[in-house]
N, C-alpha and C positions, 0 to 999 in steps of 0.2 A: 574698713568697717567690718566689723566682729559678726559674722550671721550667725544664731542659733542651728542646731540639724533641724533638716525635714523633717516635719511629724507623719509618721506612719499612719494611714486613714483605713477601712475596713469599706474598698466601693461597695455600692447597695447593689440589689440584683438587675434591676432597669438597665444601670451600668454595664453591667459582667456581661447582660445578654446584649448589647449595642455592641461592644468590640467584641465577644467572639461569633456574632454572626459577622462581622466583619471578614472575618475568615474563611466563614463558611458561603457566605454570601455576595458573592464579589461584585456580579450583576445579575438582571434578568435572565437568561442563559441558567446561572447557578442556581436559581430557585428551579428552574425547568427541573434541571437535571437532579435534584435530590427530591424532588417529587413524583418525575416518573419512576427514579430506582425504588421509592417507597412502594409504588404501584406495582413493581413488577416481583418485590419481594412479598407483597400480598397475593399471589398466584395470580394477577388480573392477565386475563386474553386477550383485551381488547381497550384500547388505551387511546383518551381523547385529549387536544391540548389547544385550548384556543388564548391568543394574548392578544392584546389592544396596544399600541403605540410602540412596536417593539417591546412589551412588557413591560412599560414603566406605569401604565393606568392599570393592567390589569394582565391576570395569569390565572388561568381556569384548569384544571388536570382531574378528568373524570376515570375510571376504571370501573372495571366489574372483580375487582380482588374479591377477599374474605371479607372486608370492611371493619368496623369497631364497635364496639357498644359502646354503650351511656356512657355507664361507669368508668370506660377507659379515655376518654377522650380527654375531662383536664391532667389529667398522668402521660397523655402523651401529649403534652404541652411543656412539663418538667422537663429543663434540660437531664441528659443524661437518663434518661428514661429509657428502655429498649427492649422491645419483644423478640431481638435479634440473636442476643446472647446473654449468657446468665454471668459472666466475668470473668471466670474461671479459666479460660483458655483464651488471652486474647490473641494467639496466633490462629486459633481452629477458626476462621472469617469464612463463611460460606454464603453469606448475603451481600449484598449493596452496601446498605448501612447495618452500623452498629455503636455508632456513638452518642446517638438520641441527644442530633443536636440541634436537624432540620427544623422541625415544625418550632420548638423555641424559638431558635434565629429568623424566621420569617416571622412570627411574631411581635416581636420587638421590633422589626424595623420598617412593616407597612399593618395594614390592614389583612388579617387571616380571617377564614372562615371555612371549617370544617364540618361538613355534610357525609354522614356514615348510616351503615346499614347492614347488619349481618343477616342472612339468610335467615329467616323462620324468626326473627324479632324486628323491632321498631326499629325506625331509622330515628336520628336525634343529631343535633348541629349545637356549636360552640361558635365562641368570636373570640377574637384577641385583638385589640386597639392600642398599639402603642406599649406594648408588653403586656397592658391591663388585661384579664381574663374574665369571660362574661359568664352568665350559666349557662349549663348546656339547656337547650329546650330541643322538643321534640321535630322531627322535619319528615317530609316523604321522598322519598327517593326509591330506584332500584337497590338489590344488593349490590355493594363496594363504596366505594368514597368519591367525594368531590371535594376538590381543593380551590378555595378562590381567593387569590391575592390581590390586593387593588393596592394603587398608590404606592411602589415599591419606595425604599429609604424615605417615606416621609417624616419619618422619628429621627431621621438623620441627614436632614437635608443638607450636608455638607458634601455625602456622597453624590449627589443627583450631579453636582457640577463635574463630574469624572465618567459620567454617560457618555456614551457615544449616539451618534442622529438614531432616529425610528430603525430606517433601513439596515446599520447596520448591528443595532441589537436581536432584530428581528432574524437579519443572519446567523447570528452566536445561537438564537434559538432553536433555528432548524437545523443548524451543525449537530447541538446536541442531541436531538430526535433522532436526526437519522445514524450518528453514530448506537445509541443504545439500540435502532430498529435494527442493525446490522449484528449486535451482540443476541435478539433474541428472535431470531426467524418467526420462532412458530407464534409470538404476538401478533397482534394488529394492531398498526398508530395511523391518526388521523391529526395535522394539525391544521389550524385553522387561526387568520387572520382577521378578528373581528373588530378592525378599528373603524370607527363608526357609528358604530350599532349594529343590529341585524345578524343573520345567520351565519354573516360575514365571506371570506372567499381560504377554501381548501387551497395553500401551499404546497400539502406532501402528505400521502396518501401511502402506506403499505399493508394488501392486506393477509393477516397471518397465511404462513407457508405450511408444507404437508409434505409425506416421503420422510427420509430418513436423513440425519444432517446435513452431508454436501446436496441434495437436492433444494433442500430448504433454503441453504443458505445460500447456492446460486440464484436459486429463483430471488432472494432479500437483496442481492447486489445487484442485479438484475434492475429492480427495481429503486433501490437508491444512487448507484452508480452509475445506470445505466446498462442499456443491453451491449454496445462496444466494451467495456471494459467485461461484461460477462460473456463476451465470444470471444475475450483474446487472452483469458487468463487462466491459468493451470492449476493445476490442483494438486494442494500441498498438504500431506501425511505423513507426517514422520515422531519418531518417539526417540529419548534418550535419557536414561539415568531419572523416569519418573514424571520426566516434561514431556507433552503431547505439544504437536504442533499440527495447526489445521487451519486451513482457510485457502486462498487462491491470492496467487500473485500475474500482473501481466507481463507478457510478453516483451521485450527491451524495447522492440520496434514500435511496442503502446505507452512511450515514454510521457512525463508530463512538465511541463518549463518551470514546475515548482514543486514542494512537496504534497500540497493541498489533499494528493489521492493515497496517503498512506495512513494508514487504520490498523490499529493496533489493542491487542485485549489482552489482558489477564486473567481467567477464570473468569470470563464474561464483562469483564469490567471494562470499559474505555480508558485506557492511559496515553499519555504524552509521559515516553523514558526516554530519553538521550542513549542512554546504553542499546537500546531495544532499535529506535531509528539507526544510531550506528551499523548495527551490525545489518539491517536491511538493505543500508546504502553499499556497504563491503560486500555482501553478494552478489551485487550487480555494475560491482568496479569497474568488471573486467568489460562491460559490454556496452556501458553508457558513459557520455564525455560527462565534464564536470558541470555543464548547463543542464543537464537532463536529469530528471528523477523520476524512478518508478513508482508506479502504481501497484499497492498491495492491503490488502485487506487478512490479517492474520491472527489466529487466538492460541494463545498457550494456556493449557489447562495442568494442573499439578495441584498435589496435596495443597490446602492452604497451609501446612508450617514448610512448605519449599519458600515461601514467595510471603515479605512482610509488604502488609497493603497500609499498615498503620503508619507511614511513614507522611506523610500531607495534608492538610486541612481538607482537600478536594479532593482527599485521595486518587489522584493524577499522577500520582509519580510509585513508583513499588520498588522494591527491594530485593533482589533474590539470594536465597542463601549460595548458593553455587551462578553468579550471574556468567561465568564462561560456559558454563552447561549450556544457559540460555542461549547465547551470543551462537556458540559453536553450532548448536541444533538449528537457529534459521539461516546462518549461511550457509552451513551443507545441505541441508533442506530444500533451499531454493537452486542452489546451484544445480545440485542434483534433477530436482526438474527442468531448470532451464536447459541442461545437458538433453533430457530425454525427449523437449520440444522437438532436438536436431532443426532443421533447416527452416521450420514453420516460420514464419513472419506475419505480423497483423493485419488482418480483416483491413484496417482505417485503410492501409494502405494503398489497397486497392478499391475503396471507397474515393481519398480523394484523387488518385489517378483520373477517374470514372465522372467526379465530380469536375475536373480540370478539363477534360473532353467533349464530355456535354455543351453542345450548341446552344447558342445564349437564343433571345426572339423572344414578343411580348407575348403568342399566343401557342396554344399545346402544340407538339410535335405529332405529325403527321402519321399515321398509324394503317399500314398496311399488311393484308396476313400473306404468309409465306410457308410451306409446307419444308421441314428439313431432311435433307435424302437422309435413307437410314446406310449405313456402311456397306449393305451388300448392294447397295445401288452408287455410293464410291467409287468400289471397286469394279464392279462392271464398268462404269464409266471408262476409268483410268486405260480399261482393256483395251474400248471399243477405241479408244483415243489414240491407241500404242502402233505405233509403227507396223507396216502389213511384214516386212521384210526384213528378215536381220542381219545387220553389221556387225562386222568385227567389233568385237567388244561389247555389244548392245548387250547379250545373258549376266556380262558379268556387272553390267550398269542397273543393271536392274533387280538382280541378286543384291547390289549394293544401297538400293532404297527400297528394299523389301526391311531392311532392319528398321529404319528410323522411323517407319511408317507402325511395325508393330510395335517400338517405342512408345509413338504420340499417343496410345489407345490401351497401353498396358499401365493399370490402376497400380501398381508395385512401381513403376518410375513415376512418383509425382511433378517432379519436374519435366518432364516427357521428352519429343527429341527436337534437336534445336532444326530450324528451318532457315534461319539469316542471320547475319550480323549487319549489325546497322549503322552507320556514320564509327564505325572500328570500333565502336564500345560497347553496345547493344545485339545482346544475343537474343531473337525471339524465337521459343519454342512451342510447338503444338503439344498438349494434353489433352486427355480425353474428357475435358470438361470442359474448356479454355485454352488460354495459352500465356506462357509467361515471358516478361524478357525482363531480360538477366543484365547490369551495372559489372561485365566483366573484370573490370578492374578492382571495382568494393569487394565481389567475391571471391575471387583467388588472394585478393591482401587477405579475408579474414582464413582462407583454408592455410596460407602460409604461415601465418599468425598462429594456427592450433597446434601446426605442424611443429613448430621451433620452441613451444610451451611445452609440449610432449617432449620432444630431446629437453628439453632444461630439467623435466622433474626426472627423465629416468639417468640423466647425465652429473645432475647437478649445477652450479654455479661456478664457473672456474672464477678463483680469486686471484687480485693482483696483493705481489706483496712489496709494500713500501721498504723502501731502501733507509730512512729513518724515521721510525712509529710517532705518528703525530698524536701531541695531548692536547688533551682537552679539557681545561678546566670549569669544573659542574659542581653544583650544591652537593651534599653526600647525600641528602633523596636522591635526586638525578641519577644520583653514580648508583644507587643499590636499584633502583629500576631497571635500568640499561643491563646489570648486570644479570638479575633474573631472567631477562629473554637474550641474554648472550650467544646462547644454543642455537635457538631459532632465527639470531644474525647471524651467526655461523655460516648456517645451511644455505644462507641469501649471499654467502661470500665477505661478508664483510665480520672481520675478527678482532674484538677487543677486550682488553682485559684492564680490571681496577691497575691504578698507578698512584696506590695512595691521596688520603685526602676524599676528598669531591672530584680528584682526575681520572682520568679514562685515557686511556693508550690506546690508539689505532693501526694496529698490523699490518691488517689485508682490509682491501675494498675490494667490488664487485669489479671485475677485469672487464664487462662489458657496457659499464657506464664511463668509462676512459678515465681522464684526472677528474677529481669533484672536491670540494670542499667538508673535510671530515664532518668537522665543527657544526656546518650550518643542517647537514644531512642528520646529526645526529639531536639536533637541537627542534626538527621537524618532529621527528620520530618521537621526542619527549612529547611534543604537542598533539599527537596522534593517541597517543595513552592518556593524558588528559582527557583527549574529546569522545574516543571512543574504546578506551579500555585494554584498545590490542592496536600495536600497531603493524599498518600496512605500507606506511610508506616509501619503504627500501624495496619491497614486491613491485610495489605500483611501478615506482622510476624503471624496474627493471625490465616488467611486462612493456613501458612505454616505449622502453629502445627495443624491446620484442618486435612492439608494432609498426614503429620506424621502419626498421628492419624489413618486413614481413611486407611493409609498403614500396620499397625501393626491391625487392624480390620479388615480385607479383607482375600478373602480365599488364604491362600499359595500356592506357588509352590508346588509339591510334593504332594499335598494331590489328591487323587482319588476322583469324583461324580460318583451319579447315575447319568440315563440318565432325571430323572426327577428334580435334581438341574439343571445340565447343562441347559433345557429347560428354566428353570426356568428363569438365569440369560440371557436365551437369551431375553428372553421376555423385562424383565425391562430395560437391555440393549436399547430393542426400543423404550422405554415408558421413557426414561430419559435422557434431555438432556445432552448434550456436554459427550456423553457418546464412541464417537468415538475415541476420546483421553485419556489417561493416565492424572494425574495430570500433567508431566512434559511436555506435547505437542505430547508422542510419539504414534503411532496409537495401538489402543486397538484390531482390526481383521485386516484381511486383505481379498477382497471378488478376489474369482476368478471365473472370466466368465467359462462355459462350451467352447467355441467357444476357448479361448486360451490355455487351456486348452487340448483342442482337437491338436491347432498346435503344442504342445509341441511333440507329439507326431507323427506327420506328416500329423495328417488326414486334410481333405479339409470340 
């Protein structure tokens, strides 16, 4: 049967504005979030957010910005409308929004209701019903805006069936709150679950911070993250070629069993970049297994014509014009600091030691006072205690725990000096605060582990060379990839050159990973440049038989020290970095305060 062509139709605007808030409007969460960024590109300081049923009855977003007058309020209901930019530059993006396309898209698909108010004039309010636009009439309010959604996609009740329950939209909402709280310190956000009725019940509460950026913005993680992730996280500064990097990443040992704890900004803005989490995850290769992910909270700031933000409806994803710039700057960035932690290990750690110790019982623990000798009452002690008469050898016995004793007390050895070893694996040392014991085996594997990294970069990689070069046949993309970082497989031992076609010829492999399969190694490494731009995977196998290595080289379980090994390995311990962890992420001591120590026991 003969069909006619499709006839070309001109959709109306009700239309246009239904599917592209579609885009811009995915759920409740995405109304949140293109409302407070409006509030916060209106200068507001103090930012309120209450929703009903997970946002699908209702979404309320008050501020104290600059607010709107009369006249503006149906113009900023036109899509495309925008006091953000005049056109002219669409790479110069220095705000939140710039596509004037929020308030439309909410309009068209629930119920809006905008309540403004500029300083030293009348406040006045608008409706939008289903795209339909009412008059403005006059209202009272403070200066700034109030935005109220009710009935989200009821214009498009096909979306309502693609919600997820109350609880977990109401999740997406406080995600987004507290990701933009962490983009703007010196704000204050209050949000509020008012499902019900009533004044309803405070979910998450931040309020604006003070000081100078890293103060602010500890104190903001602080309070969105929590205080553990802001005691165990470092503090990252660095610049390259135009891009600033700033923010605080934790510790390996404040690992987390998913990604949930990484935050990530561009010129303020929250994104989700694959390129961006890559290269976070690659700076912390070397230190956490494949189940482990770190926690980091990070912003890169640069010209906006470095960095295209026009790239997403949700502008969630960005573009850089030099994205190795970017990549290259947070892994050396982090590394670098993680390098200058040296042997520090996380707070948790000796949190849940502490927590693991504590005596269980239904009622409070027993609390008695105790006065603690000061050290010159120690030492007289130890005198009055010492032998009246000396033996052979006694000066020189005592000459030889005159050292470890000004060890345990000298604040320059924070590991202090060891006193026991415990079932052959547990080293416990006295400090002058506490005392720690030392997983002898985890910590010589990671000092041997640094130790064999060091000869690899200043020795290089010896390669083995095959006796006849094996091909590999690859698409000709494949083959011109592989071939651009040829160099930097070189340098890892492994030597290939084009073989005509989409083939690849393999020379030399790495002499310390034994026989391997070209093919499959080289076929990974393609999938590593897919996923994250650069690849690491011929590093990683190499570092991995590093750490084999550096595990089967290190002292065992079981074996017995003197007390002058133990000292030994305390020392280098300090003097080496990333020496806090195991190869595999897990903590290599654990330090325990005197103070808690003390309550374990009930004293005050």
């Amino acid at each position: 049967m003969h069909r006619g062509a499709p006839i070309i139709r001109q959709l109306d605007d009700a239309a246009i504005n239904r599917i592209a808030a579609g885009e811009v409007v995915e759920r409740p969460a995405s109304a949140v979030k293109e409302l407070i960024e409006n509030a916060l590109d209106a200068g507001a300081t103090r930012i309120t957010v209450d929703h009903a049923d997970g946002g699908k009855t209702l979404i309320r977003v008050g501020d104290d910005g600059c607010g709107m007058t009369a006249s503006d309020l149906p113009l900023a209901l036109s899509r495309h409308a925008t006091s953000k930019i005049d056109g002219s530059d669409l790479l110069d993006i220095r705000t939140f929004g710039f596509r004037g396309e929020a308030l439309p898209s909410l309009g068209a698909v629930g119920r809006l209701t905008i309540m403004t108010r500029v300083a030293g004039d009348e406040g006045a309010q608008i409706e939008v019903k289903g795209g339909r636009i009412g008059p403005v009439k006059p209202a009272a309010l403070n200066p700034g805006t109030l935005v109220e959604l009710r009935d989200i996609f009821h214009a498009t009740p096909a979306r309502l069936k693609f919600m997820r329950s109350d609880r977990a939209e109401a999740q997406a909402i406080g995600d987004v709150v507290k990701r933009l709280a962490m983009a703007e310190p010196y704000v204050g956000f209050t949000l509020r679950d008012v499902s019900g009725g009533g004044e309803g019940r405070v979910s998450f509460r931040a309020d604006a911070q003070s000081g100078d950026l890293f103060d602010a913005l500890h104190g903001r993680l602080a309070q969105v993250l929590g205080r553990d992730f802001a005691e165990n996280a470092l503090r990252i500064d660095a610049e390259r070629e135009g891009l600033r990097l700033a923010g605080y990443a934790a510790l390996p040992t404040y690992s987390r069993g998913s990604s949930v704890a990484q935050y990530l900004f561009v010129n303020a803005r929250p994104v989700r970049d694959k390129m961006l989490y890559g290269a976070l995850r690659a700076a912390y290769s070397d230190f956490l297994s494949r189940d482990r992910h770190p926690a980091a909270a990070l912003f890169i700031d640069c010209d906006p014509h470095l960095v295209d933000v026009n790239v997403h409806p949700a502008k969630s994803e960005v573009r850089f014009r030099e994205p190795g710039v970017a990549r290259g700057l947070i892994v050396s960035a982090l590394r670098h600091a993680l390098a200058e932690a040296g042997h520090r290990a996380s707070s948790t750690v000796a949190d849940a030691t502490l927590g693991a110790m504590r005596p269980g019982g239904d009622g409070p623990a027993r609390v008695y006072q105790m006065d603690r000798p000061s050290r010159q009452a120690i030492a007289t002690a130890y005198r009055m205690q010492a032998p009246q008469a000396e033996t052979p050898g006694f000066a020189e016995a005592q000459s030889a725990r005159i050292e470890p004793e000004a060890a345990a007390t000298d604040p320059g050895l924070p590991l202090g000096a060891a006193r026991a070893q415990l079932h052959e694996n547990y080293i416990v040392a006295q400090t002058e605060t506490g005392m720690v014991i030392v997983d002898q085996h985890a910590a010589h594997e990671r000092l041997v582990y640094e130790k064999l990294k060091r000869q690899m970069a200043e020795n290089g990689v010896a390669a083995q060379a095959l006796l006849i070069p094996e091909i590999v046949e690859l698409s000709e993309g494949d083959c011109a990839r592989l071939t651009e970082i040829a160099e930097d497989l070189q340098r890892l031992g492994l030597t290939i050159e084009p073989f005509g076609g989409g083939a690849v010829a393999v020379r030399e492999t790495p002499a310390i990973l034994g026989e391997v399969n070209a093919c499959a190694m080289l076929r990974d490494i393609l999938d590593e440049l897919d996923d994250m731009g650069e690849s690491l995977n011929l590093q990683a196998r190499i570092e991995a038989i590093l750490s084999r290595v550096a595990c089967h080289g290190s002292i065992r379980s079981g074996r017995r020290m003197r007390a002058e090994e133990m000292n030994a390995l305390l020392r280098e311990m300090e003097a080496t970095p990333h020496s806090g962890q195991c190869n595999h992420g897990r903590p290599t001591y654990v330090e325990l305060k005197l103070a808690d120590i003390e309550r374990l026991f009930g004293r005050t």
